[in-house]
LUMGUZA-471619 format. One record per residue (C-alpha): chain; x, z, y; residue number from 1. Coordinates in steps of 0.2 Angstrom, whole numbers. Example, Ala and Ser with C-alpha at 12.3 -4.5 7.8 and 13.67 -1.06 7.14 Angstrom:
residues 2
(site 'A', (62, 39, -22), 1)
(site 'A', (68, 36, -5), 2)
//
This chain:
residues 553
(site 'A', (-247, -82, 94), 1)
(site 'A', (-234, -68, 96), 2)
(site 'A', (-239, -62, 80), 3)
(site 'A', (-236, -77, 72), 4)
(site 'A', (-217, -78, 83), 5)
(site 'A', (-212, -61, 75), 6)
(site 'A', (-217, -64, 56), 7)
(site 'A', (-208, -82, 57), 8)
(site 'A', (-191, -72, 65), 9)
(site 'A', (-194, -59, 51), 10)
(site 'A', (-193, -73, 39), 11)
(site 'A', (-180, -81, 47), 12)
(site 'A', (-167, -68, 48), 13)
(site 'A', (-170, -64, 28), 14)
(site 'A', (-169, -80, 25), 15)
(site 'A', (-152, -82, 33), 16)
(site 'A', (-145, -69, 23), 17)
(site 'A', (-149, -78, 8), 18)
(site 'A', (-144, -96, 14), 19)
(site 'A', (-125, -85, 18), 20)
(site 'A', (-124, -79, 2), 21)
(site 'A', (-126, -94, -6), 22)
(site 'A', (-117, -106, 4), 23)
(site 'A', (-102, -90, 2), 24)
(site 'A', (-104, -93, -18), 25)
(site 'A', (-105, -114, -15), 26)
(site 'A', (-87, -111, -5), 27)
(site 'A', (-80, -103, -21), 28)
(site 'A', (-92, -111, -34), 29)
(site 'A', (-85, -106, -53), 30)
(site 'A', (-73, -117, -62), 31)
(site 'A', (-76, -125, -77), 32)
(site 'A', (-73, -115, -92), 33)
(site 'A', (-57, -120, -102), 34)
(site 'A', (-56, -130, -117), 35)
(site 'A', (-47, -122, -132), 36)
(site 'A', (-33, -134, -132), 37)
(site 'A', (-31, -127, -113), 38)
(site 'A', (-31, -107, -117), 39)
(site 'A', (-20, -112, -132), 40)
(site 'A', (-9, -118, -119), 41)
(site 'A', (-10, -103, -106), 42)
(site 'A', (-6, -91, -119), 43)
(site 'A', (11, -97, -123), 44)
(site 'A', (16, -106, -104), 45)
(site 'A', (32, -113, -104), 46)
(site 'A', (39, -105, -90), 47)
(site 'A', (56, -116, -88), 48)
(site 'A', (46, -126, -81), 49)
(site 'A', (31, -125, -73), 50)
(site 'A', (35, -109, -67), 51)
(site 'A', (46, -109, -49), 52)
(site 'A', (50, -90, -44), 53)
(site 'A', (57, -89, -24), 54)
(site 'A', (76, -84, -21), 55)
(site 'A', (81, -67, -20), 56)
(site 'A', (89, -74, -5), 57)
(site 'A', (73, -81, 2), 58)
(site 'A', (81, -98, 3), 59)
(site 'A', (73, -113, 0), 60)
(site 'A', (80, -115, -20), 61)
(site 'A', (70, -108, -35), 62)
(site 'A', (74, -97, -49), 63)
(site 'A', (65, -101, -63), 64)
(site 'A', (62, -90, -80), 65)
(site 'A', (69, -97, -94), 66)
(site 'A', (62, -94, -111), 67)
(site 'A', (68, -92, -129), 68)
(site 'A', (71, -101, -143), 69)
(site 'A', (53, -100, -151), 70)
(site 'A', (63, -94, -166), 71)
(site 'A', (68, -81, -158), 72)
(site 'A', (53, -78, -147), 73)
(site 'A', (43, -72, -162), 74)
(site 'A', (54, -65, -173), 75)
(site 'A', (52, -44, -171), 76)
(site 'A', (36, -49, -160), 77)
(site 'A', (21, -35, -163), 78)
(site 'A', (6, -28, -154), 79)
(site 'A', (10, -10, -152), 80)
(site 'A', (-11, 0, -148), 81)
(site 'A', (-7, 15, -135), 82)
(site 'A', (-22, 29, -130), 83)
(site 'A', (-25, 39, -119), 84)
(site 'A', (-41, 49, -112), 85)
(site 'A', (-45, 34, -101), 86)
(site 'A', (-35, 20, -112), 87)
(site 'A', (-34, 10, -128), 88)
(site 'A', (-21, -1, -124), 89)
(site 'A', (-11, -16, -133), 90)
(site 'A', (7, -21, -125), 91)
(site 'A', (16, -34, -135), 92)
(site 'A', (33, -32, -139), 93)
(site 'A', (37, -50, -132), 94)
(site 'A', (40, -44, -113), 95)
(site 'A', (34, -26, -114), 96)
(site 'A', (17, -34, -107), 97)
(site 'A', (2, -28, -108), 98)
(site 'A', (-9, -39, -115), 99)
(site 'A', (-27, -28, -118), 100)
(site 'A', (-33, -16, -109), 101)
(site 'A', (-51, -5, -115), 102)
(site 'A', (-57, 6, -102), 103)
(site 'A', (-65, 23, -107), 104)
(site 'A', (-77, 26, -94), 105)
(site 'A', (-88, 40, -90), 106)
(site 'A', (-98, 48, -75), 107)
(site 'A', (-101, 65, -65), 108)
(site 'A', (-118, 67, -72), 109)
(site 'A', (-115, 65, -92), 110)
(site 'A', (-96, 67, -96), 111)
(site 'A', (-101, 63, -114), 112)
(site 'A', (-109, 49, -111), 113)
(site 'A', (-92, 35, -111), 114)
(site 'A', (-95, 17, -110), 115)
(site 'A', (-80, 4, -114), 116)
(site 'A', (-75, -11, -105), 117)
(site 'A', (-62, -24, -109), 118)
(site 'A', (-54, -27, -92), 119)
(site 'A', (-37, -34, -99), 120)
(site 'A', (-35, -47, -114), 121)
(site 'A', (-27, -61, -122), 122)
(site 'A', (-40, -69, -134), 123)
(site 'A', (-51, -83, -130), 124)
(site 'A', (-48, -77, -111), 125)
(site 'A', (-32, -74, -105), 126)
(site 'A', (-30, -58, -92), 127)
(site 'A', (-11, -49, -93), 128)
(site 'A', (3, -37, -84), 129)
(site 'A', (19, -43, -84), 130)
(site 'A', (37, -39, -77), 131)
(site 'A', (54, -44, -79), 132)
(site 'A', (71, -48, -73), 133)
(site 'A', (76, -64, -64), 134)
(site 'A', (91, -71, -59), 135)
(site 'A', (105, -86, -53), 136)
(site 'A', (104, -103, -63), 137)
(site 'A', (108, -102, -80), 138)
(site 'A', (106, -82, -82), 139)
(site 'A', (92, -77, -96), 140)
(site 'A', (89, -59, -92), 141)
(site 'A', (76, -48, -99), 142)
(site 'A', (60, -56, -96), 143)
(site 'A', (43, -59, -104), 144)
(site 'A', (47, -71, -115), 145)
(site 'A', (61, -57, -121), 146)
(site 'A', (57, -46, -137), 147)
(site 'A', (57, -30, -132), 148)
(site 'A', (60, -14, -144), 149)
(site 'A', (50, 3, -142), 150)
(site 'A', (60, 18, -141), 151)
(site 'A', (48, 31, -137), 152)
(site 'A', (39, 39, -153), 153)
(site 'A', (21, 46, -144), 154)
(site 'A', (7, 31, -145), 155)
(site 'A', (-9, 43, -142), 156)
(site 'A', (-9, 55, -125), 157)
(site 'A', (-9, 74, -132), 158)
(site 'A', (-4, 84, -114), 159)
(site 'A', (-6, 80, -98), 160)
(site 'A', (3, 64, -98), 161)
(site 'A', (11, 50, -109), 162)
(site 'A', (27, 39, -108), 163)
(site 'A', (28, 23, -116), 164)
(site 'A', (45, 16, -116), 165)
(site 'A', (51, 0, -121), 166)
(site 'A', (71, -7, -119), 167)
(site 'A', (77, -25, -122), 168)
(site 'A', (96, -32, -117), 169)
(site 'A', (100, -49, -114), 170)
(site 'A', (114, -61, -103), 171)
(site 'A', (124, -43, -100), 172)
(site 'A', (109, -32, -92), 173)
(site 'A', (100, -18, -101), 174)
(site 'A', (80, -17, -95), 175)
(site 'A', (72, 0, -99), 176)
(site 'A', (57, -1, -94), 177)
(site 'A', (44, 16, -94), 178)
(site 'A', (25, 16, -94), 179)
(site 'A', (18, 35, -89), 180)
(site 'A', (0, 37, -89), 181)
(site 'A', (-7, 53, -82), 182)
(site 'A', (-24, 62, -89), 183)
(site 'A', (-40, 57, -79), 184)
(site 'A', (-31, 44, -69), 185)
(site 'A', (-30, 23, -72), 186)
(site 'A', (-15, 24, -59), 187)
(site 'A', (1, 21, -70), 188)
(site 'A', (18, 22, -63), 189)
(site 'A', (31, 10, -72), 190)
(site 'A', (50, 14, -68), 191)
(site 'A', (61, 0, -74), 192)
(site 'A', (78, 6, -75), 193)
(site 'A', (93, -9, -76), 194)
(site 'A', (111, -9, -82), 195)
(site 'A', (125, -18, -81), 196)
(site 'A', (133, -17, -98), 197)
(site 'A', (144, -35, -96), 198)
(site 'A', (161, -33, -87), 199)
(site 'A', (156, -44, -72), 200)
(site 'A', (144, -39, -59), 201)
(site 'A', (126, -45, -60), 202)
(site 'A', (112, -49, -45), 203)
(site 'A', (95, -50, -55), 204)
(site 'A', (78, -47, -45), 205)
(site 'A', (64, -39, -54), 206)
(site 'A', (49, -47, -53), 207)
(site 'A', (30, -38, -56), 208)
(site 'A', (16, -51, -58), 209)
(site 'A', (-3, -52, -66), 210)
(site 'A', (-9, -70, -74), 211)
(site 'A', (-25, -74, -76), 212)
(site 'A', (-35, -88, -83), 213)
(site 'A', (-49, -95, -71), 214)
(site 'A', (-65, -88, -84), 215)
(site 'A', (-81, -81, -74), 216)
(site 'A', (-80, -61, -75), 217)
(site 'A', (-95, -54, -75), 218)
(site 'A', (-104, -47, -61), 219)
(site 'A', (-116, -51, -43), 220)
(site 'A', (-134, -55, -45), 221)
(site 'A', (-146, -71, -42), 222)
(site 'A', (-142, -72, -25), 223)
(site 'A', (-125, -67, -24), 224)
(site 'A', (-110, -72, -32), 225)
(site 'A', (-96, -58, -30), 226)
(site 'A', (-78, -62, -27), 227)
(site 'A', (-67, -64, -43), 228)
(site 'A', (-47, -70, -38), 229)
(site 'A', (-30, -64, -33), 230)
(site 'A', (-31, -52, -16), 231)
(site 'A', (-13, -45, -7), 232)
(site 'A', (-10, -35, 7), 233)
(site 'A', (5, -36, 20), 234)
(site 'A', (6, -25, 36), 235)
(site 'A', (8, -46, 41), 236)
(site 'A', (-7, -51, 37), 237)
(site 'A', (-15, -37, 32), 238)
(site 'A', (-29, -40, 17), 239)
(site 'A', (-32, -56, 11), 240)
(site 'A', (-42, -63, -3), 241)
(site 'A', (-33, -81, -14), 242)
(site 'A', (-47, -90, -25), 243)
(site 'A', (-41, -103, -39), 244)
(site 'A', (-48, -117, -29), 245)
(site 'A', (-37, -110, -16), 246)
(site 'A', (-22, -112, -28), 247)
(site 'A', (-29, -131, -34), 248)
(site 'A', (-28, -137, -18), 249)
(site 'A', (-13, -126, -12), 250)
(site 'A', (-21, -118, 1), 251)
(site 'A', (-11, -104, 3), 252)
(site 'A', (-4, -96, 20), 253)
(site 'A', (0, -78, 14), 254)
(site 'A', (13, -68, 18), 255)
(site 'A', (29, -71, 6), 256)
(site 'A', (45, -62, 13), 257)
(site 'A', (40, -42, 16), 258)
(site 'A', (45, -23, 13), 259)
(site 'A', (28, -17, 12), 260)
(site 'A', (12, -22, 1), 261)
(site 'A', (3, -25, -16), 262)
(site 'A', (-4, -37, -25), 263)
(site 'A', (-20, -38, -35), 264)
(site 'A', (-33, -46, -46), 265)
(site 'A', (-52, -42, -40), 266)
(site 'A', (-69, -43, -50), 267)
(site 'A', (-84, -35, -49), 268)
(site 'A', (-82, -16, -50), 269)
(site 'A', (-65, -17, -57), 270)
(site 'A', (-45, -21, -50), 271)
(site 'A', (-29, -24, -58), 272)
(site 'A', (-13, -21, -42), 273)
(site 'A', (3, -19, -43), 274)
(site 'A', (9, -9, -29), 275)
(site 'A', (29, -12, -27), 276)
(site 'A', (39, 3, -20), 277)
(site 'A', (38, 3, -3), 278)
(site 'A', (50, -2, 11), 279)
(site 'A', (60, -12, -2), 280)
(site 'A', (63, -30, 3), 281)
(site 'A', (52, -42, -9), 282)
(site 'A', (43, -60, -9), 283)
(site 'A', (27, -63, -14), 284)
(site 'A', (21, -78, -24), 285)
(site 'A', (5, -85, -30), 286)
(site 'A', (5, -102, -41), 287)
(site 'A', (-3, -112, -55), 288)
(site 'A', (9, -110, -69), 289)
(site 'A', (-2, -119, -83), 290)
(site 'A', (-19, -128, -88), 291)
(site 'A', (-31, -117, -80), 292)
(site 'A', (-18, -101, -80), 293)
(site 'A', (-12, -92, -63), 294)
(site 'A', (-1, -80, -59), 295)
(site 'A', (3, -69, -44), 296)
(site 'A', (20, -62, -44), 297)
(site 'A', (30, -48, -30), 298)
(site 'A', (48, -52, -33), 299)
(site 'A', (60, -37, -28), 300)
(site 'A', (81, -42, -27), 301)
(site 'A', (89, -27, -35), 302)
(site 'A', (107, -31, -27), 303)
(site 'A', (124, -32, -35), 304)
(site 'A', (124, -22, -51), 305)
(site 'A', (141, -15, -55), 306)
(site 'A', (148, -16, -74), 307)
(site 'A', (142, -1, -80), 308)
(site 'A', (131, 4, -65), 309)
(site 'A', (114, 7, -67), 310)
(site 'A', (99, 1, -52), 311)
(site 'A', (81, 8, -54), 312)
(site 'A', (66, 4, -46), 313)
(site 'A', (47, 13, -44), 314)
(site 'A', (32, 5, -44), 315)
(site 'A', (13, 10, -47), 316)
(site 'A', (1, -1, -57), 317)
(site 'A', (-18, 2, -57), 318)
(site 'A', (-28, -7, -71), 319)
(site 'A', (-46, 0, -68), 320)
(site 'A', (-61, 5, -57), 321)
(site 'A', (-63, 0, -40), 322)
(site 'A', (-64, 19, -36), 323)
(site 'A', (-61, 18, -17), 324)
(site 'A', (-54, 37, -14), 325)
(site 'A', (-40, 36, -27), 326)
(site 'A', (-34, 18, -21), 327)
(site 'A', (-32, 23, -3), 328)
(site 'A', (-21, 38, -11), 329)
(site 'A', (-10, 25, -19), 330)
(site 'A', (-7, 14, -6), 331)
(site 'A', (-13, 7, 12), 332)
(site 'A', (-26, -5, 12), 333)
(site 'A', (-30, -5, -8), 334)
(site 'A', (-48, 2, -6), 335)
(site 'A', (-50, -15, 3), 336)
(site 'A', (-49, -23, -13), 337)
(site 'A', (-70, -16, -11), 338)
(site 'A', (-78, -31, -7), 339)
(site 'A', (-92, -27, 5), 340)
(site 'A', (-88, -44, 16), 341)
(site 'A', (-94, -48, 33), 342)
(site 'A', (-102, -32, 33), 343)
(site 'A', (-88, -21, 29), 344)
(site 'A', (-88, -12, 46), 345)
(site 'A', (-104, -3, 43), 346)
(site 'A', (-104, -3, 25), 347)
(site 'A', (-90, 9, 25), 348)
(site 'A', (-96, 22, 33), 349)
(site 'A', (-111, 21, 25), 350)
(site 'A', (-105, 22, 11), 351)
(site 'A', (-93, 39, 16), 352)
(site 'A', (-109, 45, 22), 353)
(site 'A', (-115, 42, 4), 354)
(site 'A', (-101, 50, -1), 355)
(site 'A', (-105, 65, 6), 356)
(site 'A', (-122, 69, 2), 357)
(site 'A', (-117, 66, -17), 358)
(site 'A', (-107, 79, -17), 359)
(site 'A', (-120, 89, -12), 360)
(site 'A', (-136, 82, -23), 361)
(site 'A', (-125, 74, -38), 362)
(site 'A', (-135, 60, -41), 363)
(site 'A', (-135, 45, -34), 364)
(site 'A', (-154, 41, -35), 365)
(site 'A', (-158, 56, -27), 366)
(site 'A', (-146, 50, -13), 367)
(site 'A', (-152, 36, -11), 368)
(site 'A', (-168, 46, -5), 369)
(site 'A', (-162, 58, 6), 370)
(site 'A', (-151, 44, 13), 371)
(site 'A', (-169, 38, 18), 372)
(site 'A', (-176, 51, 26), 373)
(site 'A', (-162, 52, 38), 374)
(site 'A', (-163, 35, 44), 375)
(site 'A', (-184, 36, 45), 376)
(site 'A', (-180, 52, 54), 377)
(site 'A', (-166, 44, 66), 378)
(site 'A', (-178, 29, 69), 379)
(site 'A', (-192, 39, 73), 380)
(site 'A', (-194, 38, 92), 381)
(site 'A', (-195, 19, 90), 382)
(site 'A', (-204, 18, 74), 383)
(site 'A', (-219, 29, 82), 384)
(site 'A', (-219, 20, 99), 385)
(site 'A', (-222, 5, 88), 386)
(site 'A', (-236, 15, 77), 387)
(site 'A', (-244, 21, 92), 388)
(site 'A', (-245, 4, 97), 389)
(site 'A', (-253, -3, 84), 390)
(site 'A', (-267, 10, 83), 391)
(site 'A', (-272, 5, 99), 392)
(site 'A', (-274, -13, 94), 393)
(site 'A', (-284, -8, 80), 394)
(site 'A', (-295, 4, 91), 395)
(site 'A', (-299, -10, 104), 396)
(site 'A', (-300, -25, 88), 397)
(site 'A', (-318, -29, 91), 398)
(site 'A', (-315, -29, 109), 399)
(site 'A', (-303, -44, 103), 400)
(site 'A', (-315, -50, 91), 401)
(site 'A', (-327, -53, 107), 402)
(site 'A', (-314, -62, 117), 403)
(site 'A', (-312, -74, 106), 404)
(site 'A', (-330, -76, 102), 405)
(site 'A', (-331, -76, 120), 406)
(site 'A', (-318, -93, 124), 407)
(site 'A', (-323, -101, 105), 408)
(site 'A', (-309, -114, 102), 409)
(site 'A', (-299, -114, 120), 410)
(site 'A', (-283, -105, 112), 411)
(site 'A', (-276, -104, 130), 412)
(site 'A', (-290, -94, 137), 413)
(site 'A', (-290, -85, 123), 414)
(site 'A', (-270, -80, 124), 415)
(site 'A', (-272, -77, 142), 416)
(site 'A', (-286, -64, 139), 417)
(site 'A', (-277, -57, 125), 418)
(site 'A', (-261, -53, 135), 419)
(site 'A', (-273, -46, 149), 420)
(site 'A', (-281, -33, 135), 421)
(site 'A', (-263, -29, 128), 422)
(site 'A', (-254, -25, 146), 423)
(site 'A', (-271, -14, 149), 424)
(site 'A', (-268, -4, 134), 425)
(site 'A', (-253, -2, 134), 426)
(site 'A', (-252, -12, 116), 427)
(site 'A', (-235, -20, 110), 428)
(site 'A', (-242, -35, 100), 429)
(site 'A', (-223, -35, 90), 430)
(site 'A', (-227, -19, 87), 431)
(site 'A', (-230, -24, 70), 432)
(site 'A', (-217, -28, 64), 433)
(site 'A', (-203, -22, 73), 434)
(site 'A', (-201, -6, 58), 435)
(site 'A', (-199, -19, 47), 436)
(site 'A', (-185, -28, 60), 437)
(site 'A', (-176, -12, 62), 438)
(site 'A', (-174, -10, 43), 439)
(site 'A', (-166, -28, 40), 440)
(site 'A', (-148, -24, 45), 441)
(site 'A', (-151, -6, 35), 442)
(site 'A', (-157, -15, 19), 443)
(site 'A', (-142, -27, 20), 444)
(site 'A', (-129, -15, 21), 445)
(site 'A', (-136, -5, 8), 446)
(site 'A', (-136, -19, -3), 447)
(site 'A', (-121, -24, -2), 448)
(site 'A', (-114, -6, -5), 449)
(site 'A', (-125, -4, -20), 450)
(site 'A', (-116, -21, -25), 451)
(site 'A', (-99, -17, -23), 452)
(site 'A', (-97, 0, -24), 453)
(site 'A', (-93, 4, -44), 454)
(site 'A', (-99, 22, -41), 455)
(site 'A', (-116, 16, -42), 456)
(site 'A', (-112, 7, -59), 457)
(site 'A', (-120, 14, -72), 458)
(site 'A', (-128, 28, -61), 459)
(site 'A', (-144, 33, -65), 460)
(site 'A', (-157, 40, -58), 461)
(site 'A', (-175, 48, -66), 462)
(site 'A', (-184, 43, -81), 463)
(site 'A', (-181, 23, -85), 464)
(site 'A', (-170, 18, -70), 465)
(site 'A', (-153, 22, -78), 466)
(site 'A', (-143, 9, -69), 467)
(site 'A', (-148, 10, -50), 468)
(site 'A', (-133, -6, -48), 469)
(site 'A', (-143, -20, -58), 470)
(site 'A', (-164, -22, -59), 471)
(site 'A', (-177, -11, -63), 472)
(site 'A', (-180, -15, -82), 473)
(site 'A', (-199, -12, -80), 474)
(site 'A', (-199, -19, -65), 475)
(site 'A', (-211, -4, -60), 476)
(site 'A', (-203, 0, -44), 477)
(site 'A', (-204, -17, -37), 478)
(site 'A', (-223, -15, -41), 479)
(site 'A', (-223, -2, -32), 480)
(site 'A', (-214, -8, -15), 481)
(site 'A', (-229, -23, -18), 482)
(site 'A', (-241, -11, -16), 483)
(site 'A', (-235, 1, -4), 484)
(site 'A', (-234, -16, 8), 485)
(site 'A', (-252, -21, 6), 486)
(site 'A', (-258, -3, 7), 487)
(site 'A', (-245, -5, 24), 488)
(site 'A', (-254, -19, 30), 489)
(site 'A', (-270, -15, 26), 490)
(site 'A', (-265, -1, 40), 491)
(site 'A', (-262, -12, 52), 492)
(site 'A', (-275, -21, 63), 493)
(site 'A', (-279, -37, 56), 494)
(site 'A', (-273, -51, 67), 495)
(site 'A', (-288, -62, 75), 496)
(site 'A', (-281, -78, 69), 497)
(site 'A', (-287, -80, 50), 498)
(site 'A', (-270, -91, 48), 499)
(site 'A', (-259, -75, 53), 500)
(site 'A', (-270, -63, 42), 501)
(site 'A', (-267, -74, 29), 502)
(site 'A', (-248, -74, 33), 503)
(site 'A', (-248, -56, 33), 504)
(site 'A', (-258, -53, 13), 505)
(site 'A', (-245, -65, 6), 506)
(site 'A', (-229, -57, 13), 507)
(site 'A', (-229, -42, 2), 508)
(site 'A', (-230, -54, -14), 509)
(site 'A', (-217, -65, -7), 510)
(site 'A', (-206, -49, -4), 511)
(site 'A', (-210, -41, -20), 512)
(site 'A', (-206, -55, -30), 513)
(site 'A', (-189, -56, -23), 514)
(site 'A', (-188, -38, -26), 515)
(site 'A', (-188, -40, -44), 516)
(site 'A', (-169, -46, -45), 517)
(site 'A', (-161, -34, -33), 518)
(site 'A', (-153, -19, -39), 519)
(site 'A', (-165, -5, -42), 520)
(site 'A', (-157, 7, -28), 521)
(site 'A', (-160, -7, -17), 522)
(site 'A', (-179, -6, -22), 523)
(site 'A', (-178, 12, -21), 524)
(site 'A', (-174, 16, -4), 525)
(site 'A', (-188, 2, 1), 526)
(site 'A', (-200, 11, -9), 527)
(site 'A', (-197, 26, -3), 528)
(site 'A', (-198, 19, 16), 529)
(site 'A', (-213, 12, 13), 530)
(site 'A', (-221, 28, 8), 531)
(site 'A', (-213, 37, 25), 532)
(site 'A', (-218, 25, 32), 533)
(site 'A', (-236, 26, 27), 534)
(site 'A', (-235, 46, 32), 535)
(site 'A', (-228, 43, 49), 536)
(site 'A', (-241, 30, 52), 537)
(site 'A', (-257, 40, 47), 538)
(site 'A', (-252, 57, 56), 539)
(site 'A', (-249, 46, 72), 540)
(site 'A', (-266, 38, 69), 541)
(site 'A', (-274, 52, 67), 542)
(site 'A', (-267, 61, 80), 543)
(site 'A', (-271, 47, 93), 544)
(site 'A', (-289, 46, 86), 545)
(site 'A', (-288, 67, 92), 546)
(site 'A', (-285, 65, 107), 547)
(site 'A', (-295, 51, 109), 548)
(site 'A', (-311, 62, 104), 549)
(site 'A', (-304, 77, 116), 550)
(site 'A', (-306, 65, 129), 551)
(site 'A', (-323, 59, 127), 552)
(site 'A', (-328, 78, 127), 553)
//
């Protein structure tokens, strides 16, 4: 019966995990792809309209960005393709935006090795950068709607860095904004500098915003959906993740007045934030601005420009990988932009632990291993209490065999002798499967750093595992974590209810099929359990069965 009890809890708890993670993707199911006539309309909004920006006064009126004539709007309009050693880049002329973004990336192991990924773009999926100028009622100032010339010369990185400069005048203020991109870095700092060329003061606020259209990015696995939507952080309210069904039904209690924070777009493995300078006064906003397009947007006031004074304000924008050590250099809290959930406050250590054996081993398969042996040796007083135990209940099995031949089909008596035989051998009858029980929480967290952890993208590991982030392609290290758990249980005594045996067979087959869609690193450090603890539970088998025979002489 206790047998039984600790395989059901075993179970249970795995099954809990699942049952979160899917009602955690039902909370933010995906929405329905958009029809063309509604990406038509989110790649040219109207933002006249749909569009409210908060005052620079942070009253309760709205500014609101008005756009050209479309005559105007399109006339000198051009895609202008920069590149760097991490970039191919497209900004549009038409508000200096940047409107396709290719990412170059490689890893430690094979710098040769590149692999592209379209993070930004404005095709059939709409995903951009934008800033601009804002301002009172009536005032058109340099915007995205804006056509903006290019006055730098250099389209294609040939030192150590790159600046992209673009400069549009409109309604008596002169925007020059300036892209500089840095070798081996996806941090870009943008410095947009504003003059007052009228002959009246000016009080315009820059704003800095992403838009995005509700499409699925890719990324998670069968059983769990990973997070893809806006995400900010305040010293207020410290991080917090918006979802388009959050914006749908208006749902929203972020902070909005600040002098600190970023904002951001998250998907799987990749982030697009936009870090305003810090301790200058800004608002925050986050709205639907057309048929299945939304925008996040920090609005800075820029003050009272005098005629022929010029204002100019710093910020930082990060269009790449979720690389958790460069985003904490850049600002506080962006490494948060990680999504390891509810089990964030062990994941991240774990993972700095990680970390830190990398550097040492350089590859992350191999990591994943020693990371293994660590925890079987840190585990190993309780593990070997629980072995020791369960050699003895094998050694006195057809003592238990003879009890219940003994009472037949009077459960009660048989229990009762049974509990007798265990407390006068010292036998813990959850012995069994408490190694297992001490490796849940384990097994979880390391899933969900192997998950969200883009340092594991792409990272291989020997022979035909060459992605440890998705499924072994074989499938051959799932076999193996099947096996090694029937050669484990094979170890163990068999349980003298034939329903329980039965129980115990079909475990391995129910665990290795789930295996087969978890990521292969996730496999691997079960494998390579297993086979530990197959070692540590024949040496203390072996060793008992010693000293059990030095007795006798």
């Amino acid at each position: 019966m206790d047998t039984r009890r600790s395989i059901l809890w075993m179970i249970f708890v795995f099954s809990l995990f699942m049952i979160w993670n899917n009602w955690m993707s039902y909370r933010n199911p995906p929405l329905p792809q958009p029809t063309e006539q509604q990406l038509q309309d989110a790649r040219q909004p109207d933002l006249a309209t749909p569009t409210p920006i908060p005052s620079a006064s942070g009253t309760n009126g709205t500014q609101q960005l008005t756009p050209m004539a479309d005559s105007a709007a399109t006339a000198g309009q051009e895609i202008i393709n920069v590149r760097t050693d991490l970039f191919n880049l497209s900004f549009d002329t038409k508000g200096a935006q940047i409107v396709g973004a290719e990412l170059y990336l490689s890893r430690p192991e094979d710098p040769d090795a590149v692999h592209n990924f379209v993070l930004l773009e404005n095709g059939e999926n709409t995903y951009t950068v934008q800033s601009g100028l804002i301002g009172d009622a009536g005032k058109n100032y340099p915007n995205q709607n804006t056509i903006f010339r290019m006055v730098s010369n250099e389209t294609e990185m040939s030192g150590d860095t790159l600046a992209v400069v673009f400069e549009a005048e409109s309604d008596g203020l002169k925007l020059t904004r300036t892209y500089t991109f840095h070798r081996g870095s996806f941090k870009i700092d943008v410095n947009d500098s504003v003059s007052n060329i009228s002959a009246e003061p000016q009080t315009p606020s820059l704003y800095l915003q992403i838009t995005r259209d509700n499409h699925d990015a890719p990324g998670g696995t069968y059983f769990y959906k990973t997070f893809s939507g806006f995400a900010m952080y305040t010293d207020q309210n410290r991080f917090e993740k918006i979802s388009f069904s959050d914006i749908d039904k208006n749902n929203l209690s972020h902070a909005s007045h600040t002098n600190d924070g970023w904002i951001s777009f998250i998907q799987h493995f990749f982030v697009t934030a936009w870090v305003p300078e810090e301790g200058k006064e800004r608002h925050y906003n986050i709205r639907k601005i057309a048929s299945n397009l939304y925008a996040i947007s920090a609005i800075e006031p820029l003050g009272t420009i005098q005629p022929e004074a010029t204002v100019s304000s710093n910020s930082v924008l990060w269009v790449g990988p979720q690389a958790q050590e460069q985003l904490s250099e850049i600002s506080t809290g962006l490494d948060l932009v990680v999504d390891y959930g509810w089990l964030t406050i062990i994941a991240k250590p774990m993972f700095k632990f990680m970390t830190w054996l990398y550097s040492f081993i350089g590859n992350w398969g191999w990591t994943i291993v020693v990371l293994t042996i660590i925890i079987k040796i840190i585990l190993y007083p309780l593990s070997a209490a629980s072995y020791r135990s369960m050699a003895r209940m094998k050694n006195v099995g057809p003592r238990m065999q003879a009890i219940k031949e003994q009472y037949g089909d009077d459960r009660q008596k048989v229990n009762q002798a049974m509990m007798e035989l265990y407390r006068t051998e010292k036998i813990n009858p959850l012995g069994g499967c408490l190694p297992i029980l001490l490796q849940i929480p384990i097994f979880l967290t390391l899933y969900r750093v192997i998950l969200a952890s883009v340092e594991l993208r792409g990272a291989p590991w020997i022979l035909w595992i060459q992605d440890l982030a998705v499924a072994d392609p074989y499938f051959i290290l799932p076999a193996i974590m099947t096996a090694t758990m029937f050669l484990q249980f094979k170890l163990n005594p068999t349980p003298p209810d034939p329903m329980q045996a039965r129980i115990m067979m079909i475990m391995p087959l129910v665990f290795g099929a789930m295996m087969f869609m978890f990521p292969a690193g996730l496999v691997l450090y079960w494998v390579v359990n297993n086979i530990l603890s197959i070692m540590q539970q024949q040496y203390i088998t072996r060793r008992l069965a010693r000293a059990s025979n030095d007795s006798k002489m």
